[in-house]
C-alpha positions as CSV (number, residue, x, y, z in Angstrom):
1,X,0.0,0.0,0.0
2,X,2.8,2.4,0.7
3,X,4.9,1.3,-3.0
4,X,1.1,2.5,-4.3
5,X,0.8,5.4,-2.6
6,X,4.5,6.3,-4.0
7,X,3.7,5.5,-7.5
8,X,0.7,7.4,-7.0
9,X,2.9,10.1,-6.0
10,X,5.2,10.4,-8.3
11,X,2.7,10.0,-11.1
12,X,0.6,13.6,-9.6
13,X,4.4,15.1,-9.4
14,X,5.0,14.6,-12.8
15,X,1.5,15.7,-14.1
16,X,1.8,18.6,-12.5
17,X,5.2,19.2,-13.5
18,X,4.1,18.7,-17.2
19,X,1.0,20.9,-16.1
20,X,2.9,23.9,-14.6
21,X,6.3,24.0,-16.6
22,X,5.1,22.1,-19.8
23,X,8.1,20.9,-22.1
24,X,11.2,22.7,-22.6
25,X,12.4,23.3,-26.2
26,X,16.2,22.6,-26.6
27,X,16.4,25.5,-29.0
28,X,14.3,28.3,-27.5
29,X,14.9,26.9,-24.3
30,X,11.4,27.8,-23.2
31,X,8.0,25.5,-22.6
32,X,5.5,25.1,-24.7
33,X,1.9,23.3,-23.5
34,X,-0.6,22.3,-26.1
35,X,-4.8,20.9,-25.1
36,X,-3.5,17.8,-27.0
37,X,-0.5,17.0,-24.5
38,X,-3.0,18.4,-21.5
39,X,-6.0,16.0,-22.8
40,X,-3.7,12.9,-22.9
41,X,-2.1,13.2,-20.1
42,X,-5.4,13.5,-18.4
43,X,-7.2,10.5,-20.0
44,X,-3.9,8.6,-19.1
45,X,-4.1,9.8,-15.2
46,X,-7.8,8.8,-15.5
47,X,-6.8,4.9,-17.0
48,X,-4.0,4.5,-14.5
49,X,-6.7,5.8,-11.6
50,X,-9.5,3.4,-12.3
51,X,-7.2,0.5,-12.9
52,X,-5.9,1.0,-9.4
53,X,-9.6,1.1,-7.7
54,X,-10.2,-2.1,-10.0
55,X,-7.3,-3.6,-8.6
56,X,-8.4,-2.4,-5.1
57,X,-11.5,-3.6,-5.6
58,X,-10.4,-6.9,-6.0
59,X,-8.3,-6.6,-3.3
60,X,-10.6,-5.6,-0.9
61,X,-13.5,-8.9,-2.4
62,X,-10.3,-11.1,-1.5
63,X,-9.4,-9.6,1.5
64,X,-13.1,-10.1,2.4
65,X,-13.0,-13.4,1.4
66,X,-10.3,-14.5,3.7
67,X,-11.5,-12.7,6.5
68,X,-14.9,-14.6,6.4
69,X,-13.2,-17.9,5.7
70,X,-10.8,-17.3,9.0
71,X,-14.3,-16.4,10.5
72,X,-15.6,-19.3,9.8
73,X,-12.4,-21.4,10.3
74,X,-12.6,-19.7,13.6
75,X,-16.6,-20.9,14.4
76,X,-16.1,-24.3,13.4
77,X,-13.4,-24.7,15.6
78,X,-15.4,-23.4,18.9
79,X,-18.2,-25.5,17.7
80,X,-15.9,-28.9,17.5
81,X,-14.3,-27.3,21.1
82,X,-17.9,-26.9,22.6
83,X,-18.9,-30.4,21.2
84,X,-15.8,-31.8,22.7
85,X,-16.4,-30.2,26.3
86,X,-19.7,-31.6,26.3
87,X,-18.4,-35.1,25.0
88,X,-15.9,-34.7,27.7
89,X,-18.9,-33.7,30.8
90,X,-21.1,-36.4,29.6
91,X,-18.2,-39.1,29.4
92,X,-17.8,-38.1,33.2
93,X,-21.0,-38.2,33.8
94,X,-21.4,-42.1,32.2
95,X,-18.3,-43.2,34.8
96,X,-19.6,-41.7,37.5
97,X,-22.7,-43.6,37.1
98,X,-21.3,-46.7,36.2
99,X,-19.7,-46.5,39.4
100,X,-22.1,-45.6,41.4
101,X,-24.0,-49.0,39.6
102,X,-20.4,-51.1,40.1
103,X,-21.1,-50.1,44.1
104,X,-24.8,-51.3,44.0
105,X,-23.6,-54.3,42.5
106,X,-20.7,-55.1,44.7
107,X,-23.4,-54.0,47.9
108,X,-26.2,-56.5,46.0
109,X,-23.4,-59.5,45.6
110,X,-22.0,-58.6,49.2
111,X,-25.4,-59.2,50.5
112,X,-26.5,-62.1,48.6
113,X,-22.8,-63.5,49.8
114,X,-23.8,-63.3,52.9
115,X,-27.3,-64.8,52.9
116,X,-25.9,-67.9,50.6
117,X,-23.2,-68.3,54.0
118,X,-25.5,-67.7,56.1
119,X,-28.1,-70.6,54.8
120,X,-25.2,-72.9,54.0
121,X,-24.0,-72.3,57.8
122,X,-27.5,-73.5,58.5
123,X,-27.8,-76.1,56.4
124,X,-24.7,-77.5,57.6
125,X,-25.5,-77.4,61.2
126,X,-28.5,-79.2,60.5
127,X,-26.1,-81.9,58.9
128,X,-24.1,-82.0,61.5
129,X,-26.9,-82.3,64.2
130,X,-28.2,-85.3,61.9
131,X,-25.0,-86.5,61.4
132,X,-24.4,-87.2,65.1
133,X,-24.8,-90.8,66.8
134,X,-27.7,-91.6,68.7
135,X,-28.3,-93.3,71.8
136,X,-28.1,-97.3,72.2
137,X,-25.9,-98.0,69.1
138,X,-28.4,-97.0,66.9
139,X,-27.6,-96.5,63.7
140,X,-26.8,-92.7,62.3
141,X,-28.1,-90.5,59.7
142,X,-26.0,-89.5,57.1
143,X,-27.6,-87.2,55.4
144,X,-30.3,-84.8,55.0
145,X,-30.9,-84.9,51.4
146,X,-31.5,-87.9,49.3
147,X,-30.3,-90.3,51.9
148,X,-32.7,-90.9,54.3
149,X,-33.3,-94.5,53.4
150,X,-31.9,-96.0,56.4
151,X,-33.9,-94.0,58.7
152,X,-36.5,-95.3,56.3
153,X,-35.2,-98.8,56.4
154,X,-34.4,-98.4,59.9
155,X,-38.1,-97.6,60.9
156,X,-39.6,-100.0,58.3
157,X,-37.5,-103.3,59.4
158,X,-38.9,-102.5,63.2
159,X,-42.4,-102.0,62.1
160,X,-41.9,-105.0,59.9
161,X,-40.3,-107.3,62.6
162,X,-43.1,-106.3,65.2
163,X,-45.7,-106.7,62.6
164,X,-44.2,-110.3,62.6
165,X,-43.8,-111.1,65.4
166,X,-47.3,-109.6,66.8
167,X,-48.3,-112.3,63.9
168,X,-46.3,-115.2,65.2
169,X,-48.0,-114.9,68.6
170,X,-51.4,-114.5,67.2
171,X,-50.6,-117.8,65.4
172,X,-49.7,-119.4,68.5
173,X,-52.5,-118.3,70.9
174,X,-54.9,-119.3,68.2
175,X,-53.2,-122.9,67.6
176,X,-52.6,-123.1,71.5
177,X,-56.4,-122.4,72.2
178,X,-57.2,-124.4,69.3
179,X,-55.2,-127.4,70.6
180,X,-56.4,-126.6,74.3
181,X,-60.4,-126.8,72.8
182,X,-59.8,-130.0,71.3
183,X,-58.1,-131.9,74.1
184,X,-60.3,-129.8,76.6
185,X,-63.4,-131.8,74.5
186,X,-61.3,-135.3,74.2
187,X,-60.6,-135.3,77.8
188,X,-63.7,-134.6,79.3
189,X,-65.6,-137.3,78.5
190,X,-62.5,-139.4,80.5
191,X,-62.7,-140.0,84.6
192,X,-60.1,-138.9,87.4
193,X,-57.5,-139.9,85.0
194,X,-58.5,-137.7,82.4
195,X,-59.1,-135.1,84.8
196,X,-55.6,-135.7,86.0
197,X,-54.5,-135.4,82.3
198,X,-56.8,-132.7,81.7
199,X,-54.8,-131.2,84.7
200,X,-51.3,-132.3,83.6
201,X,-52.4,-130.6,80.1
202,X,-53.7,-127.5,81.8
203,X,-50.3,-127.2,83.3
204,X,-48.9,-127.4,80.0
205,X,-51.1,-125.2,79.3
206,X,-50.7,-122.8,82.0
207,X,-47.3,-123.0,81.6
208,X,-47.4,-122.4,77.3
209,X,-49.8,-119.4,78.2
210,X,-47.1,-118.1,80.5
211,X,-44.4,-118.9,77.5
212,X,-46.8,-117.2,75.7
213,X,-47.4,-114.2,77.7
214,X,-43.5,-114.1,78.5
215,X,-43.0,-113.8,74.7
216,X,-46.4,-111.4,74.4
217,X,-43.6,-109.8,77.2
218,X,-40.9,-109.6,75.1
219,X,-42.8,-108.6,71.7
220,X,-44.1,-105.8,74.3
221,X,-40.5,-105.0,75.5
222,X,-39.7,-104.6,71.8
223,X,-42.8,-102.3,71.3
224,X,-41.0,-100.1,73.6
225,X,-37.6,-100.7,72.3
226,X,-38.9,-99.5,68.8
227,X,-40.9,-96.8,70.7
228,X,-37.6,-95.8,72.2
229,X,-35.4,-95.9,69.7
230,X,-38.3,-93.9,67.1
231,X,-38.5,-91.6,70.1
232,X,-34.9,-91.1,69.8
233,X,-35.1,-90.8,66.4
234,X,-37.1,-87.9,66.8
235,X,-35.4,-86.6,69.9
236,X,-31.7,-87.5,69.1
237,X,-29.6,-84.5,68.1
238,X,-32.0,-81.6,69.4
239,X,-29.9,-81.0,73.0
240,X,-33.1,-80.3,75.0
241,X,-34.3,-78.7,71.2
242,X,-36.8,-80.1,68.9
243,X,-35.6,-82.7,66.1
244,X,-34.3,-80.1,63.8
245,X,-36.2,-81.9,60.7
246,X,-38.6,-78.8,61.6
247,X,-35.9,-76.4,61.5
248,X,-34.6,-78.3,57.9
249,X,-38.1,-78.0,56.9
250,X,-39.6,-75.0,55.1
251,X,-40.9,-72.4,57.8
252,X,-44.4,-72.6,58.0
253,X,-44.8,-76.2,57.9
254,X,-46.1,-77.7,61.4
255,X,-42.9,-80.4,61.7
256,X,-42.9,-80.1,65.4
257,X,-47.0,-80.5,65.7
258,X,-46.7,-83.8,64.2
259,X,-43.4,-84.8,65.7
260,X,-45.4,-84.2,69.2
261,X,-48.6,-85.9,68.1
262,X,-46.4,-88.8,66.9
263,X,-44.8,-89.3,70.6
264,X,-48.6,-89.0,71.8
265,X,-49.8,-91.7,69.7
266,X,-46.4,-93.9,70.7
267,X,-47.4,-93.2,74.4
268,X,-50.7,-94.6,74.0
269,X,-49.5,-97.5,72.3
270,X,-47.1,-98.0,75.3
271,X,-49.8,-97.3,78.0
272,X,-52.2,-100.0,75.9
273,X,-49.1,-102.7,76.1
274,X,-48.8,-102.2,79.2
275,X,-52.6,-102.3,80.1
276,X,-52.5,-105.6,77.6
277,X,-49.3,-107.0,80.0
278,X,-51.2,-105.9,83.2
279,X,-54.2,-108.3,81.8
280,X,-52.1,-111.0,80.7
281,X,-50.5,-111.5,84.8
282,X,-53.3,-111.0,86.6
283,X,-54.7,-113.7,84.2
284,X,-52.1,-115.7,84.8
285,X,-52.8,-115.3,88.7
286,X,-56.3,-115.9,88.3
287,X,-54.8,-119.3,86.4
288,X,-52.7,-120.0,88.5
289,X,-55.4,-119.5,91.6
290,X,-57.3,-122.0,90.2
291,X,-54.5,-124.4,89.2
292,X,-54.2,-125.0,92.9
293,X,-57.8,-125.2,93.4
294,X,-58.1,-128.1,90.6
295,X,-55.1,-129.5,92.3
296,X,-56.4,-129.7,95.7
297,X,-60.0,-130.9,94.6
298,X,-59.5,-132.3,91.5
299,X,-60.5,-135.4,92.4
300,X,-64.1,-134.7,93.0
301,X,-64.5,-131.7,91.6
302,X,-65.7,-131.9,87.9
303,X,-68.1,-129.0,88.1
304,X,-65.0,-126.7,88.9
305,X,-63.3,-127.7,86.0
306,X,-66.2,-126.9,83.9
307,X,-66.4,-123.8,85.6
308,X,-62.9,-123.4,85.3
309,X,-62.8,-124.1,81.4
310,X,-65.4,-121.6,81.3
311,X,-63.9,-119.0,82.9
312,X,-60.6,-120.0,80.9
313,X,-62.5,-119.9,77.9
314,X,-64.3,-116.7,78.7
315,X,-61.3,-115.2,79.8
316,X,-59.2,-116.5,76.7
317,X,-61.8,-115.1,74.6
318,X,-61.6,-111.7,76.5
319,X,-58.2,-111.1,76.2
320,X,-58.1,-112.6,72.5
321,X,-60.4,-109.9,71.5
322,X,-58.6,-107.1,73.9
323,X,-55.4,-108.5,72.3
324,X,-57.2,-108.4,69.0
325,X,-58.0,-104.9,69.2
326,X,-54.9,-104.0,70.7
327,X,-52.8,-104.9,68.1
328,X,-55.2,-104.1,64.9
329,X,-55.2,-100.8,66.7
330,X,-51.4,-101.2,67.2
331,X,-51.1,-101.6,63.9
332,X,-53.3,-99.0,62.6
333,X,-51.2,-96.9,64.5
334,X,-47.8,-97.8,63.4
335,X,-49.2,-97.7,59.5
336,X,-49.9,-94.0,60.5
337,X,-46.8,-93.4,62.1
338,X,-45.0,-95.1,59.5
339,X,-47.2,-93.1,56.8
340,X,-46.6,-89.6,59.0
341,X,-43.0,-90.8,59.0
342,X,-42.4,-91.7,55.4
343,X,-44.3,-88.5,54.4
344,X,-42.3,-86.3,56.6
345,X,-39.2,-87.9,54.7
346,X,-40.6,-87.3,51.6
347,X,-41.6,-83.6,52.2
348,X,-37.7,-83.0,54.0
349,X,-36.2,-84.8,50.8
350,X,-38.5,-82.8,48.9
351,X,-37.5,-79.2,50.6
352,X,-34.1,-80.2,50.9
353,X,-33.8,-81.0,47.1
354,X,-35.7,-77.5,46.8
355,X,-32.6,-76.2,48.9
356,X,-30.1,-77.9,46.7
357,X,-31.6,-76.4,43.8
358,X,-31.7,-72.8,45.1
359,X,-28.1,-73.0,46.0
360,X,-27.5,-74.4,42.7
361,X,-29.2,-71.7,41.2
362,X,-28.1,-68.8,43.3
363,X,-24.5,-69.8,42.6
364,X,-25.5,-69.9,39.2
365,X,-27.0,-66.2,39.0
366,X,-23.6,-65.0,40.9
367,X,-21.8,-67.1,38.4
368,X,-23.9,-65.0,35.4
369,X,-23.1,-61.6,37.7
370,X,-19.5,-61.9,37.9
371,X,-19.6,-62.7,34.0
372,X,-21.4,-59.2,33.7
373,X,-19.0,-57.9,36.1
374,X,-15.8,-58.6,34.2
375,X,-17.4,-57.4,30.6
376,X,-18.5,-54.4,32.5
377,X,-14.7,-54.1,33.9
378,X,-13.4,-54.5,30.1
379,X,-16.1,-51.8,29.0
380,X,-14.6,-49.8,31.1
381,X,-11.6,-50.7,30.1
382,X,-12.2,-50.0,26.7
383,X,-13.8,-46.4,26.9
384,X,-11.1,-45.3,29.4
385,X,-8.9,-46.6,26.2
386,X,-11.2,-44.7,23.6
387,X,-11.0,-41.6,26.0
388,X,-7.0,-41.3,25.5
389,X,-7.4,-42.1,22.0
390,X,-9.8,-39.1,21.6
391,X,-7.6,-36.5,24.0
392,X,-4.6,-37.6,21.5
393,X,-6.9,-37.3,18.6
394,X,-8.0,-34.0,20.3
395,X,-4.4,-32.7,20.8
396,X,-3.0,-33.8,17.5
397,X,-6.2,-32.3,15.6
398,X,-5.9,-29.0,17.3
399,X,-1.6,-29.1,16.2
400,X,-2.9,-29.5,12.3
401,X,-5.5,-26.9,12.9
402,X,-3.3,-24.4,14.3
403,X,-0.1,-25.5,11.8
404,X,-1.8,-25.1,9.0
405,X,-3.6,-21.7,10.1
406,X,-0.1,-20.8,10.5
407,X,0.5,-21.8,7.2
408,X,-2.5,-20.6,5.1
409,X,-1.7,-17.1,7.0
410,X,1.8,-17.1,5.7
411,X,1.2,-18.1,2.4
412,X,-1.7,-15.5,1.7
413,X,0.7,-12.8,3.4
414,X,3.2,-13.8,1.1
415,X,1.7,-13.6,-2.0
416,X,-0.7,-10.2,-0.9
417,X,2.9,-8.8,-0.3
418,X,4.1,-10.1,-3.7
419,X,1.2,-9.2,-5.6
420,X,0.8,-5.7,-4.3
421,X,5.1,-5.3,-5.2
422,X,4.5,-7.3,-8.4
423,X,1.0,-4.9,-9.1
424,X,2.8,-1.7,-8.3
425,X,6.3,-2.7,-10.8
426,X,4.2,-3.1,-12.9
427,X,2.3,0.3,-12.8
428,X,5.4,1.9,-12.8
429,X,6.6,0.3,-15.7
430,X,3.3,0.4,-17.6
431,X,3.2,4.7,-16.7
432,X,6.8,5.5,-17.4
433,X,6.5,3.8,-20.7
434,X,3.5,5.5,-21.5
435,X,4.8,8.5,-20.7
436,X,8.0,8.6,-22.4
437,X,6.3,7.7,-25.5
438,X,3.8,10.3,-24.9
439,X,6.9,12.6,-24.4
440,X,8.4,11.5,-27.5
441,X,5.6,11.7,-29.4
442,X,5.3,15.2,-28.2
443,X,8.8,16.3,-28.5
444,X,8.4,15.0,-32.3
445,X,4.9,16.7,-32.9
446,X,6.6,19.9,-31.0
447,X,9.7,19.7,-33.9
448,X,7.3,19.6,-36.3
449,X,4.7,22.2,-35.9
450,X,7.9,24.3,-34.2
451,X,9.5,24.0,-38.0
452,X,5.9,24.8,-39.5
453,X,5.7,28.1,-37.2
454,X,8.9,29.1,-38.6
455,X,8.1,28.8,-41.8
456,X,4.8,30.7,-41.3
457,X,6.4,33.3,-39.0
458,X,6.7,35.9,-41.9
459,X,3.3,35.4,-42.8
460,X,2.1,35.2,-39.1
461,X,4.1,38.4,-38.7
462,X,2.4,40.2,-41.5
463,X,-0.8,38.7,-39.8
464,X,-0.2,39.9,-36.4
465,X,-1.2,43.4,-36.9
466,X,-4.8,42.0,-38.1
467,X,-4.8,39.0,-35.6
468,X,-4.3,40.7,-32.4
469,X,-8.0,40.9,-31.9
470,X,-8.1,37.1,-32.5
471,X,-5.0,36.6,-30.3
472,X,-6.7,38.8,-27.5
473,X,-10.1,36.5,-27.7
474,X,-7.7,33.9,-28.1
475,X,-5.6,34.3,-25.6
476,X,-8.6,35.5,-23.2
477,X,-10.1,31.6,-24.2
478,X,-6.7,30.0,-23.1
479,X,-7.1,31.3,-20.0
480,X,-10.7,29.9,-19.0
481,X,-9.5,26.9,-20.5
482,X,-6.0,26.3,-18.3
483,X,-8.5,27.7,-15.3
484,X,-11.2,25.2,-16.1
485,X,-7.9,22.6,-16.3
486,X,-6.9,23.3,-13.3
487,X,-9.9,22.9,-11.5
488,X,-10.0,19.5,-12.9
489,X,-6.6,18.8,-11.7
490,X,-7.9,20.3,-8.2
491,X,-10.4,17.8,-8.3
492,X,-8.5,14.8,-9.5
493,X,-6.1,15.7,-6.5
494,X,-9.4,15.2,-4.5
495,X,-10.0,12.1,-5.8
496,X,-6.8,11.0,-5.3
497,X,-6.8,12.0,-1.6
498,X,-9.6,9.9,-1.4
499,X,-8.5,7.1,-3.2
500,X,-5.5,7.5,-0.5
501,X,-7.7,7.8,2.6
502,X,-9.6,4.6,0.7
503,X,-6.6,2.9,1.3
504,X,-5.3,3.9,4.6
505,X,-8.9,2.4,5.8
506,X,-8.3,-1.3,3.5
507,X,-4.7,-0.6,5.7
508,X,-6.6,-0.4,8.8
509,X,-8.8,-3.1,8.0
510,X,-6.1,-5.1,7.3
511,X,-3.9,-4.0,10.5
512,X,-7.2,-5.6,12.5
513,X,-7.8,-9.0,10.3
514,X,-3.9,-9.1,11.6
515,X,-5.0,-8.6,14.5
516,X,-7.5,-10.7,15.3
517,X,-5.8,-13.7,13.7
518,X,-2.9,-12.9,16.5
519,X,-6.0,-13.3,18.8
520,X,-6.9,-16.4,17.4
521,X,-3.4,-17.9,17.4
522,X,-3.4,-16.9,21.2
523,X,-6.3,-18.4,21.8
524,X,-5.5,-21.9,20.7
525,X,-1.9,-21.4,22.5
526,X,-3.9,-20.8,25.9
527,X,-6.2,-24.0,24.9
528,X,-2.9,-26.0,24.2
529,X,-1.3,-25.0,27.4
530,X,-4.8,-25.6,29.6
531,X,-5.0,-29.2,27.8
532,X,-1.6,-30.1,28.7
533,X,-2.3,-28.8,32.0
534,X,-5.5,-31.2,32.5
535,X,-3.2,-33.5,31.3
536,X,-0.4,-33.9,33.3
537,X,-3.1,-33.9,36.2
538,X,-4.7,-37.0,34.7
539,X,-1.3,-38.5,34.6
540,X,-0.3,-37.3,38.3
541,X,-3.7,-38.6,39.4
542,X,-3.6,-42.1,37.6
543,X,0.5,-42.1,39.0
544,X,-1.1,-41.6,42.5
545,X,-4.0,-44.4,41.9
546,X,-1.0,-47.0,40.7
547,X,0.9,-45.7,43.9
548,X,-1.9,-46.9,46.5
549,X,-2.8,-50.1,44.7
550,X,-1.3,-53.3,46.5
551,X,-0.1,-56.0,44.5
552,X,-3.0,-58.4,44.5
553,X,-5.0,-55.4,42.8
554,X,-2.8,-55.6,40.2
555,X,-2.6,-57.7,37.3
556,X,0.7,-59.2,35.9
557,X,0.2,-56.9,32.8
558,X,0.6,-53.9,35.2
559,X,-3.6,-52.7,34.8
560,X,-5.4,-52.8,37.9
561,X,-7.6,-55.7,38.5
562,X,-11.4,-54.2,38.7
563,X,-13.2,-50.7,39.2
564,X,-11.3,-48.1,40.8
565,X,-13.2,-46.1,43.2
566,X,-12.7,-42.4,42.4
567,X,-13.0,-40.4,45.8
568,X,-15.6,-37.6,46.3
569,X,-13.6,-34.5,45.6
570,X,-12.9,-35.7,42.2
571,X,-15.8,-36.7,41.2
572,X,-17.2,-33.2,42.5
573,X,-14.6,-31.8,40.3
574,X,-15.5,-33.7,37.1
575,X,-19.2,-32.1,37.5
576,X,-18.0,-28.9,38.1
């Protein structure tokens, strides 16, 4: 802009000069001015002056240009910043609420940890109170779950054995009175020596009955074996508790109630075998009581031996039906105890199965979480990875975008400044070259009509004295006309100062583009130099993480094994 306003210059310095002085003659040595030389050199002025505002123009339409493409340059980037900073506050957002959901987890698999150790602390209690001995040498209980057959087998071969032997001696008291009616009715019919046979046979008979009632003893000692060892079945590992089948059972099922009404109904049985025992001896005395009467009046005493066989006979038949009942209600009994027993089995084998299975399960569904935990852990993992790829993206992006703003600044000063020196050469070359034709062409036309005047001066000379008039109006003409050029000149100066304050404004203008584009490259310094600041925090606060992890939280590959818990004050800092 200054070269132009030079050439400028020094073109208005040598119009004026051609105005004011005009072209000196060599031979006359004075100056002579024609309109001719005055209108050229003012339609040349005027060329040169609106193919500078052309050029300036343009110029000015490129200088525009650039300006709004840096403006825009300049928008896109704060828009990609703002995206970023957003990207950036939601990203912290995400990990603070995964997080906050990898602490509800690790709470949710704490608890059900502790409920699963809990029940299996139960549940092996309970094996361990089954699995204890019991009293007498009984045999043990193994296990709760699918193995109860030998408390089954156990319970079934003593109901089995006492429904057999309860048999046997109803077989033999029927076949004993059977045998006793028919030799009762054979001997009878003899005399004395029957009588004394029909004694010697009631003694055999007494003393089968008492073989009989000793083993009715015995069947009923075993009763109350089996009841024993059933009750200690039920009461065996309970240490003044009840059996813990109730507390192996599901809650809400009445184990104890039954438990209890099976004692009751093993109690009665006992009190009725005893009642049938007190029966059977004071039979036996009443037998007995009467053996000695038949044996001290045997002799003539037939009517007391009917009396007695009736009373033996009404008494047999009384206690057969007492023992009758006794032992179908015996039986009954047992079946039900037997059916209450097999069903309680059935329903602990059934519940503990049920508990099997939930374990099973439950161990299943933490098997599943921890699954969900470790891809969680490597999505993590992977975002944390895609987060330093995007800062390095970020960093290297915002490098390129400030080298080659850099660059593009350079290279459009460069060739503004080479254009403008190339523009204004050119000018000067283009208006001295005119010009020095122009003067040439003058000098030549100047020779020429000089040479003419000479030639005419003899004739203008005779003319003078009737062309003085005409050189008066003529020269009166000349002088409106140089004033009326030199106004014109006044005013082209005027246009030219405007042209120059035209392009002291384009200077200013292009002072403040310069500016702002200083701004701009400040700008992104200060953005480089805060993200290298966040930065090295990142890496100080990661260094510090590493630092207070222990060697079991850290995996051979030098990652930390899990979540890391970021404290409070960071996290308050990430929102903010």
């Amino acid at each position: 802009l200054n070269m132009i306003g030079r050439g400028l210059a020094e073109l208005l310095l040598v119009y004026c000069c051609v105005l004011v002085h005009g072209v000196k003659d060599p031979e006359h040595n004075d100056y002579v001015i024609t309109h001719g030389h005055i209108r050229e050199a003012i339609v040349a002025m005027q060329k040169s002056i609106v193919s500078i505002g052309e050029k300036l123009q343009r110029h000015e339409y490129r200088v525009s240009q650039t300006g709004d493409q840096t403006l825009k340059i300049v928008k896109t980037l704060d828009r990609s910043r703002t995206a970023w900073d957003r990207n950036f506050e939601n990203l912290g957002n995400e990990l603070v609420r995964m997080d906050r959901h990898l602490q509800t987890l690790e709470e949710k698999i704490n608890q059900n940890s502790l409920e699963h150790n809990q029940r299996l602390d139960r549940i092996e209690h309970n094996l361990q109170l089954l699995m204890t001995p019991g009293q007498g040498g009984e045999p043990t209980i193994k296990r709760v779950g699918g193995d109860n057959e030998e408390l089954n087998a156990l319970l079934g071969s003593t109901i089995s054995q006492l429904d057999i032997d309860l048999r046997i001696k109803m077989e033999m008291i029927e076949n004993g009175l059977r045998d006793l009616n028919t030799e009762v009715s054979k001997k009878l019919t003899s005399t004395e020596d029957i009588n004394k046979k029909i004694v010697e046979t009631v003694e055999e008979d007494i003393d089968g009955l008492k073989d009989i009632t000793e083993s009715l003893v015995n069947t009923g000692g075993k009763l109350t074996s089996s009841l024993r060892t059933i009750e200690t079945l039920l009461s065996r590992n309970d240490l003044g508790q009840p059996y813990p089948i109730g507390d192996v059972l599901v809650k809400g099922v009445d184990g104890d109630e039954n438990a209890e009404s099976l004692r009751s109904l093993l109690l009665e049985q006992k009190d009725r075998l005893e009642k049938l025992q007190y029966n059977q001896n004071s039979m036996m005395k009443k037998l007995s009581g009467k053996d000695i009467g038949l044996r001290k009046d045997c002799g003539n005493q037939t009517q007391e031996i009917s009396g007695i066989k009736y009373d033996f006979f009404s008494a047999l038949s009384a206690n057969e039906k007492g023992i009758q009942d006794e032992l179908s209600k015996i039986s009954t009994q047992v079946q039900q105890s037997q059916k209450l027993m097999l069903k309680k089995l059935g329903e602990v084998n059934g519940v503990s199965e049920l508990l099997y299975d939930s374990v099973d399960k439950k161990f299943e569904k933490i098997g599943k979480e921890m699954k969900s935990l470790s891809n969680v852990e490597k999505v993590v993992l992977d975002t944390a990875d895609s987060v330093l790829s995007t800062k390095r993206r970020l960093e290297y992006g915002i490098q390129q975008i400030l080298l080659e703003v850099s660059d593009i600044v350079k290279v459009a000063e460069s060739e503004l400044n080479t254009t403008l020196v190339e523009k204004v050469d050119d000018m000067k070359l283009t208006v001295l070259a005119n010009h020095t034709k122009a003067f040439a062409n003058m000098t030549s036309k100047i020779e020429d009509e000089i040479g003419q005047v000479w030639r005419q001066i003899g004739i203008m000379y005779q003319q003078l004295s009737h062309s003085q008039d005409l050189l008066s109006t003529v020269e009166n003409q000349t002088k409106t006309y140089v004033n009326s050029s030199l106004n014109k000149v006044g005013k082209m100066g005027g246009q030219v100062g405007q042209v120059l304050d035209r392009m002291a404004t384009v200077e200013d203008n292009l002072n403040y583009l310069l500016g702002r584009l200083s701004l701009v490259a400040s700008e992104f310094n200060v953005m480089k130099v805060t993200v290298g600041q966040e930065m090295g925090k990142m890496r100080e606060k990661f260094a510090t993480v590493n630092k207070q992890l222990t060697g079991n939280e850290i995996q051979d590959d030098g990652r930390p094994r899990g979540p890391i818990p970021i404290p409070e004050g960071d996290l308050g800092k990430g929102k903010s």
